[in-house]
N, C-alpha and C positions, 0 to 999 in steps of 0.2 A: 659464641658470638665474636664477630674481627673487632677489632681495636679500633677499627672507623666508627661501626659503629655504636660501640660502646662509647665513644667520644664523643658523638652527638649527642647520642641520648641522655651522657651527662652535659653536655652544654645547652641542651633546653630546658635541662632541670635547673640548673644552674643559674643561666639565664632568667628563667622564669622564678625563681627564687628570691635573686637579687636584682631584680625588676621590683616586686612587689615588697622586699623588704626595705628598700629606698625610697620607696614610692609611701611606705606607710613612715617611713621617718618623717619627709619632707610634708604630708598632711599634720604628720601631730606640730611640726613645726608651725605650720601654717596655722591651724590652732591656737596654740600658745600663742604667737606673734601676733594675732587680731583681737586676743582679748587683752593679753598681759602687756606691760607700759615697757618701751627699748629699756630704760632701767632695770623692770624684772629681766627682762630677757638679759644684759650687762650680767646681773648676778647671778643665774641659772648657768650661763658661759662658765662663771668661775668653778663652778663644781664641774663642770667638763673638763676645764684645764687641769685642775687641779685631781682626778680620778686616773685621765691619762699620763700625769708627769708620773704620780705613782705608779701604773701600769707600764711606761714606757722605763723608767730607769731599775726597774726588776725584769725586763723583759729578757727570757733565756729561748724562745721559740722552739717546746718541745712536741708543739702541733707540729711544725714544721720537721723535726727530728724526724718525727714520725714516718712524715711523707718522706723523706731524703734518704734518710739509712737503711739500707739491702736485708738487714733485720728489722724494721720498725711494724713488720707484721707480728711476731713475736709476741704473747702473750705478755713474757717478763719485761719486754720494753716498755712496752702500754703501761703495765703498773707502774715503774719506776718513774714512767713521765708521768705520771696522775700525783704520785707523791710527790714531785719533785714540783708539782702545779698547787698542791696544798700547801706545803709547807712556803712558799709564796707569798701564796695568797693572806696566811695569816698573818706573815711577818709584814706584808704592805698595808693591812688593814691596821694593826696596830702602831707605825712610824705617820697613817694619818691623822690616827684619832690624838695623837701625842702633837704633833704639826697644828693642828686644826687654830689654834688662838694667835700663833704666826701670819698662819695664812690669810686670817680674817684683819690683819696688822696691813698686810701687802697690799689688799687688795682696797681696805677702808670699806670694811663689811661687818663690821661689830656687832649685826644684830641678827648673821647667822651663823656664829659660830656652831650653834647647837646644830644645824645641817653637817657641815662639816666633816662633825664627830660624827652624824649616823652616816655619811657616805661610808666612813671606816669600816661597816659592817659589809658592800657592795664586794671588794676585793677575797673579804672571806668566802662568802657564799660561793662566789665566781670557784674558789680553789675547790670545789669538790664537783667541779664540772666533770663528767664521765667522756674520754680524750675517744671513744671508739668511732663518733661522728669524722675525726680528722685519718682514724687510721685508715678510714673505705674510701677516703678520696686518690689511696694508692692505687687504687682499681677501677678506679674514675666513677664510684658508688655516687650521687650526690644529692638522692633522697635523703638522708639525714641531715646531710647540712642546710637543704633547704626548710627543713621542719624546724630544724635549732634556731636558725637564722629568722625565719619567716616572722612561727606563729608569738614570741617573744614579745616584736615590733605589731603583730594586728592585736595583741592583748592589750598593749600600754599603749596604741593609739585609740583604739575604744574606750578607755577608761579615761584620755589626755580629756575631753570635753567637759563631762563631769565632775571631775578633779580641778582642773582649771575653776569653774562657775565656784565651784564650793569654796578652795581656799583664797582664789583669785589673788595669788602673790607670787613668788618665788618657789615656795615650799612644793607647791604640786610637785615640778620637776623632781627631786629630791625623792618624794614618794614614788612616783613613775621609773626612776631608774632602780630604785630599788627593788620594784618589782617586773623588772625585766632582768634583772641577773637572778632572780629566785624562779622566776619560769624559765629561761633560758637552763639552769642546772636540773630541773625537773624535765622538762621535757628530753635533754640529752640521756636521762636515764630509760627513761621508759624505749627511745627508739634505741638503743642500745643492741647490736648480737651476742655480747658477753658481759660476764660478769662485773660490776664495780670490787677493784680490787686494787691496791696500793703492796708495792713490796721494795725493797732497800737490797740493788744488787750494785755493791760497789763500781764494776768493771761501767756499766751501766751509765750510771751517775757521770763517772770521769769522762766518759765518751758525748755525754748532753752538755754537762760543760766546755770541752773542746770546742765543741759546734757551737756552742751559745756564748760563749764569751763572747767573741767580736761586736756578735749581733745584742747583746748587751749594752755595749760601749753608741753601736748603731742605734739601738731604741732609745737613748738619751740624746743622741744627735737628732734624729726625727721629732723628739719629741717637742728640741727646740723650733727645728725649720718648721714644723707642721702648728705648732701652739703657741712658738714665743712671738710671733706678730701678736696676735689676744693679750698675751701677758704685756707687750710692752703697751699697747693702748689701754689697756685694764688701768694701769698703775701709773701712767705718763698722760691720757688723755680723764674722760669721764667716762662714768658707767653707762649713759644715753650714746655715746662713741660705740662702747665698746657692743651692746644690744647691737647695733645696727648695724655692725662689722661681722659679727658673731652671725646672724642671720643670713646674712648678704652670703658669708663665706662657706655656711652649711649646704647651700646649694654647691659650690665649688667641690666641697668636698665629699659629698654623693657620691659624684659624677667619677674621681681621682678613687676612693674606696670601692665603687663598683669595678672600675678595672682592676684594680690590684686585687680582689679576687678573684677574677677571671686568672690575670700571672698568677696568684699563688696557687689554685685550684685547678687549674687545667695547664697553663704553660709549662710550672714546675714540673709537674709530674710524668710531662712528656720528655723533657728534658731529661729526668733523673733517669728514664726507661734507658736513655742512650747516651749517658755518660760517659762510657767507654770508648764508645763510638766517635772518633772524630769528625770523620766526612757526614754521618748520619745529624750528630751533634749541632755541628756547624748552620746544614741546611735547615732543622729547624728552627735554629737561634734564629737565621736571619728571613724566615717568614713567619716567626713569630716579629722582629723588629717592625717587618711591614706592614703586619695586620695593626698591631698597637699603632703605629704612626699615622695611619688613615681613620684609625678612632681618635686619636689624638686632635686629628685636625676637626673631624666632625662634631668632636666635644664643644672644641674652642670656640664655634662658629658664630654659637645664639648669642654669646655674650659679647664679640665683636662685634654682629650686628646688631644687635633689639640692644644692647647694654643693661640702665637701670630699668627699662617697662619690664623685664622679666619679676624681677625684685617688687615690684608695685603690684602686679599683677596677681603674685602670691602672699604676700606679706601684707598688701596696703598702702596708702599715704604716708600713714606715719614712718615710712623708710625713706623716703623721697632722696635725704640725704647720702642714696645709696646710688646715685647716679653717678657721682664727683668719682667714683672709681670702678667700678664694676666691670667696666671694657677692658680694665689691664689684666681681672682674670683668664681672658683669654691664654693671653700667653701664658700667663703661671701654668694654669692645666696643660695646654701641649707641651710644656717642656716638662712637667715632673709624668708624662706619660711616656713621651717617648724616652724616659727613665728607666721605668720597670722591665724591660727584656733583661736588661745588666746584672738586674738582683737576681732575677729568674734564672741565669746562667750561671752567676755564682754560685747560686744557692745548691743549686743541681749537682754541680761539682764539688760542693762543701769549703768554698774559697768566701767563708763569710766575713773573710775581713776586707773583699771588696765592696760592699754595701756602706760600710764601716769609712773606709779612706774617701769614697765619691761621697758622705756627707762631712766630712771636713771642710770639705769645699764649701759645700751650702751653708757655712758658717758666715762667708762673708757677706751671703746677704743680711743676716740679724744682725752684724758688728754695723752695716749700714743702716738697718730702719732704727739701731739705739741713737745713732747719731739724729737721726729726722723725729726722731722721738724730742729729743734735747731740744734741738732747736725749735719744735713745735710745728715741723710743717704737715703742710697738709695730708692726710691718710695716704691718699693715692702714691705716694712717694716707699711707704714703708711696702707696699705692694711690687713696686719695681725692685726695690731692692731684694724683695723676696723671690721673683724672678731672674731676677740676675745670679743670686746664689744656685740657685735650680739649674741654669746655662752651666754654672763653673761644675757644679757635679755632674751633669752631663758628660759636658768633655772629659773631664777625669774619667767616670766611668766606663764611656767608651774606647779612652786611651788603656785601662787598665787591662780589660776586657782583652785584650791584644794577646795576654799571654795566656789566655784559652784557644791561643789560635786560631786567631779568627782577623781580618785583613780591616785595618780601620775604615778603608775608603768603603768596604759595601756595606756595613751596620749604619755610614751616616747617610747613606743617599737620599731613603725614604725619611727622613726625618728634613734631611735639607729642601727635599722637593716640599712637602705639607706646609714650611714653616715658610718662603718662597712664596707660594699660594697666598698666606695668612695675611705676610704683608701687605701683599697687593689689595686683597681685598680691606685691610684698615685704611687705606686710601682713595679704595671708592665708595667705601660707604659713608664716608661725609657727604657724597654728592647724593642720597638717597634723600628724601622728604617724607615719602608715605610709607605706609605701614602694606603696599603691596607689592612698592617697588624694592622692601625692603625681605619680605618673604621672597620675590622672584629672586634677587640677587642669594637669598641663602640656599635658596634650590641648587641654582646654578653652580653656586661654587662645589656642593658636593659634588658634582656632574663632572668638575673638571679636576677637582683633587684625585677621584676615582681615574677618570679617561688617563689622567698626564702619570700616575701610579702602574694602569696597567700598560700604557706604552714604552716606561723606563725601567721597571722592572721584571729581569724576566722570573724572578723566583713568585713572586707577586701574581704573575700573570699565567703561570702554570698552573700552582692551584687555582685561579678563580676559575682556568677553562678547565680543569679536573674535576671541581666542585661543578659545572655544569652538565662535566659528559655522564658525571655517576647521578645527578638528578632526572635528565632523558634517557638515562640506562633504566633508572627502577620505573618511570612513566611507563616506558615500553615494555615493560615486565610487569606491568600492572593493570 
């Protein structure tokens, strides 16, 4: 089988994977959010934040290992990643169960600490996850990831309805996650081609540390840029705030989580194929930059134009207060998209401390929403700021990116043309009134972000007309 199309056929699987596992999050969301009060949902947020601050400040990415290093087929590496995932996993389980009467301090949640402590048990479970789903994605396998991924999110959203009606408070959530990392660890075994097995080879270990320390240091940066907005509303505004923010931005962050496993899942590993390869290299960095940059814009589009009706539409009235900002997601989304080729190219070449230095950057947007936090202003504000940080790692990371040998002015083009586009259209759509002149104007602009892409760029515009000549190739052959 060629590599074409092995490529496809893991990007429909892919695709259709994380299609339907996004699509069953943002249901059980939509659930939750029409029965439970913006309060519960404020305190449910807390046990998110608080699962991934643990998750992101242990994070060593030895999925990732897997896929990058030239041995991560290797039996002994499997294992040593798998213990090196347990032994983790318990040590994070037990620094929350110890945290836990803190946390419920931070937050002014006193009366679940007793949640808390059982998330403690989540991070364990997680550690005995069998890593063989991540080593076949070096082969562009991506049945298994789609099963691990999938069936997880359609178990805990058939269960979200009736779990909601019964405990009808906070606590369901709490039960629900738990039992998605207890399926998620069972079904990775059963789809499994090898043994569950854990082994301790020194040489090994040194070598996932190298790689993961940066990306270490990087999972704590993330973890502010992507969860300290929640934290600072958590504990600066009200938990009714914080529900309605927490909701609003679940959608945002589908949309930002389904690309970045398309990067991690299929761009990396195109990448690490041609690592060595500079001119090879090169060319698909910079049509991988172009495809992200035109999802980027077509991401950003519903929420610059429809704004809060999205928000109301799935969650309900009781968000209304989700109008006053919901359009500045736009830009946050394209600019932390056309992000990810950067990471994708580091990663590939094992330069993980450039992930690492472009979120420094993204620091200055939280050092800004602590201050709008202070002064009390309006939500929308800590959103800019959040965007703004996202710009300044941009630039960083496209500046750093340079000395992978790659020429600044062509990585930014398609990102400058999409963003170009973005503005114009935040300018005409105040002049919209209805809801068809407001559909026709979002038709259109994909129409022109696509046409002005494939006229400016020629790497852009080769494959789209190579991706047409090989589909009237097999028509004709068919």
């Amino acid at each position: 089988m060629s590599l074409r199309i092995k490529l496809y056929k893991g990007l429909i699987l892919l695709a259709g994977g994380q299609i339907a596992t996004r699509s069953l999050a943002l249901l059980r969301n939509i659930i939750m959010a029409r029965i439970l009060t913006p309060e519960d949902m404020g305190i449910a947020a807390t046990f998110v934040i608080t699962i991934s601050l643990l998750e992101m400040i242990s994070y060593m990415a030895v999925d990732m290992f897997l896929v990058q290093a030239k041995e991560g087929n290797e039996p002994e590496v499997q294992e040593s990643a798998q213990l090196f995932k347990l032994v983790r996993g318990f040590l994070v389980g037990v620094i929350l169960y110890l945290l836990a009467p803190i946390i419920t301090t931070v937050f002014k949640t006193s009366d679940a600490e007793w949640a808390y402590r059982l998330l403690a048990v989540i991070p364990m479970i997680q550690g005995f996850m069998h890593l063989d789903w991540k080593r076949q994605q070096r082969h562009f396998q991506y049945r298994s990831t789609m099963l691990v991924e999938t069936l997880p999110q359609l178990i805990i959203t058939l269960a979200a309805y009736p779990m909601v009606i019964w405990l009808n408070n906070y606590s369901a959530v709490v039960w629900l996650l738990l039992a998605q990392a207890m399926s998620s660890v069972f079904i990775s075994r059963i789809i499994a081609e090898r043994r569950y097995r854990i082994s301790f080879d020194k040489k090994i270990i040194h070598r996932i540390l190298i790689f993961s320390w940066p990306l270490l240091i990087n999972g704590i940066l993330s973890f502010i840029s992507m969860q300290g907005d929640k934290i600072i509303i958590g504990t600066s505004y009200s938990m009714v705030n914080l529900g309605i923010y927490s909701i609003s931005i679940s959608l945002i962050l589908a949309i930002i989580l389904l690309v970045a496993k398309f990067n991690n899942s299929l761009f990396l590993p195109i990448l690490s194929r041609v690592q060595n390869d500079k001119i090879e290299f090169k060319r698909q960095y910079l049509l991988g930059v172009n495809l992200l940059a035109i999802i980027a814009g077509f991401s950003a589009l519903p929420f610059i134009i429809f704004g809060g009706d999205i928000i109301i539409l799935f969650f309900g009235d009781q968000y209304l207060a989700a109008n006053e900002f919901i359009g500045w997601f736009g830009a946050f989304i394209a600019i932390r998209i056309f992000r990810m080729p950067t990471t994708a190219a580091a990663l590939a070449r094992g330069k993980t401390k450039l992930p690492m230095m472009a979120n420094i950057y993204r620091m200055l947007g939280v050092c800004g929403a602590i201050l709008v936090a202070y002064y009390q202003m309006p939500i929308y504000w800590i959103i800019i700021c959040g965007t703004f940080g996202e710009f300044m790692a941009f630039i960083a990371a496209t500046r750093l990116i340079k000395k992978i040998s790659f020429l600044l002015s062509d990585s930014l083009k398609s990102p400058f043309i999409v963003s170009l586009v973005l503005i114009n259209i935040v300018s005409i759509v105040s002049l919209t009134e209805t809801t068809i002149e407001r559909i026709s104007l979002y038709i259109i602009s994909h129409i022109i972000i696509f046409i002005i892409m494939m006229l400016m760029l020629p790497i852009f515009r080769q494959f789209v007309l190579g991706e047409l000549k090989s589909v009237k190739k097999r028509i004709k052959n068919t």
